[in-house]
N, C-alpha and C positions, 0 to 999 in steps of 0.2 A: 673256259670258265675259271675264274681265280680261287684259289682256294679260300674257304669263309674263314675268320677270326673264331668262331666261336662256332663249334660244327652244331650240325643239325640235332634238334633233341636235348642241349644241354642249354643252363641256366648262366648266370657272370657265375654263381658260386655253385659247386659241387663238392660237397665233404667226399673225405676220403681215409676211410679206417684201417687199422693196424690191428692184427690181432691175433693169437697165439695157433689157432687152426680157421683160415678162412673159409677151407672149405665146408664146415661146420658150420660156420656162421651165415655160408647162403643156404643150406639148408635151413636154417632156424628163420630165416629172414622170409624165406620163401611161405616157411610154415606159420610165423606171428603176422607179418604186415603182405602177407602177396606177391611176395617180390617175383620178378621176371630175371630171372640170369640172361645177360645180354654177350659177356664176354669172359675167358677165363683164361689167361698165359699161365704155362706150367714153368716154376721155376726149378733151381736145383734140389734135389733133396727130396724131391715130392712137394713142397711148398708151392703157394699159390703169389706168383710174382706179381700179377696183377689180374682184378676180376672187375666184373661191372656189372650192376643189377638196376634195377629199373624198379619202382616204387611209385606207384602211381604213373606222375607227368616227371617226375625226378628222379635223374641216374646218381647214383654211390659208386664209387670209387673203393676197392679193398685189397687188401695183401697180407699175403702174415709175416711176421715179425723177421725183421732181419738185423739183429742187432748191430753188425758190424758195419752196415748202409745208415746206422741212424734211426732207425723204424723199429720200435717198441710199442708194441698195445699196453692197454689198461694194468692190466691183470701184473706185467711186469714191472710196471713202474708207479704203483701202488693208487692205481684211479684215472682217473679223465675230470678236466675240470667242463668239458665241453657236453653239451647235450646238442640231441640232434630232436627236430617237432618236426612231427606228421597230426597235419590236420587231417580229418577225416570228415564223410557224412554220418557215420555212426560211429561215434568215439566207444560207447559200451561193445559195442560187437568187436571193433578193432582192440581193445582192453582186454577181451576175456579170449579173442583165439592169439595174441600175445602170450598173456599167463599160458594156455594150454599149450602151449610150445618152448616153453619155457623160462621166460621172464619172470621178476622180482619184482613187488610194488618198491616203489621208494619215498613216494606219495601219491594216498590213494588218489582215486578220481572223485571229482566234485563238480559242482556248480560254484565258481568262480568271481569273485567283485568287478573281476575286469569283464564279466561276459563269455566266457569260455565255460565250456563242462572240461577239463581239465585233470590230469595226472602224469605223476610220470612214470617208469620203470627202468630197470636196468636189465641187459640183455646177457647170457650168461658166459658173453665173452670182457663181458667193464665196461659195455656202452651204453651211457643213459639214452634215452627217448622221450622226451616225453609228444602225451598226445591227449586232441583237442577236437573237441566241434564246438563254433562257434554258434552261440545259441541265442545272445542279446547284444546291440550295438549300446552300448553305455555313452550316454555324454559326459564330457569333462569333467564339468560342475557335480554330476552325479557319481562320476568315478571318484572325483575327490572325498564326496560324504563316505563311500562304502569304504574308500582305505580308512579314513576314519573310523570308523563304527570297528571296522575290523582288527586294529591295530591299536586305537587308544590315543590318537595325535589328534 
């Protein structure tokens, strides 16, 4: 049997984060969104050369910082312009066992012009998330008036 392009379980894109203690961060992950630890390579130092969790139907990719390989988190390189979205079916219940794990709003959660209940946060290693249930399909025409109304154009 030929080896697949794209193995079992994974999507075309799978992020994959950088950050100062990973193994803290699948705890955290585990404790805000659920995560399933799938895999963990120990690298030198005690560091985490490579790990992989599972979130939902989507696997993460993570490592901590290796500066001299190029691999810098957030936290050292003053931010992330990237965000990472986890839809959910209950966006408030994923919101609040987040914060109790320890997340930061960055914006709160709402009901949305696009149809989302919507927020985002950051996780206390510099990575944004945000997260969503989608809750109305908006058409165009309609989308259009709301950004209007909400913005002033």
């Amino acid at each position: 049997m030929p080896v697949k392009p794209i193995p079992d379980g994974f999507h075309t894109l799978t992020p994959h984060l950088v950050m100062k203690d990973a193994s803290k961060a699948i705890d955290f992950y585990k404790k805000a969104f659920g995560a399933e630890e799938i895999a963990r390579m120990p690298g030198p130092g005690g560091k985490i050369m490579h790990a992989m969790i599972r979130i939902g139907g989507s696997f993460l990719m993570l490592n901590d910082e290796f500066p001299d390989m190029g691999a810098s988190g957030p936290e050292s390189i003053g931010g992330s312009p990237v965000t990472i979205h986890i839809y959910a079916d209950n966006v408030d219940k994923l919101w609040e066992k987040a914060l109790a794990a320890g997340a930061t709003v960055a914006m709160p959660l709402g009901n949305m012009f696009w149809g989302d209940r919507y927020g985002s946060l950051v996780d206390p290693f510099g990575h944004r998330w945000s997260l969503a249930t989608h809750i109305e399909d908006v058409p165009p025409a309609e989308m259009t008036k709301r950004v209007a109304a909400e913005f002033g154009k």
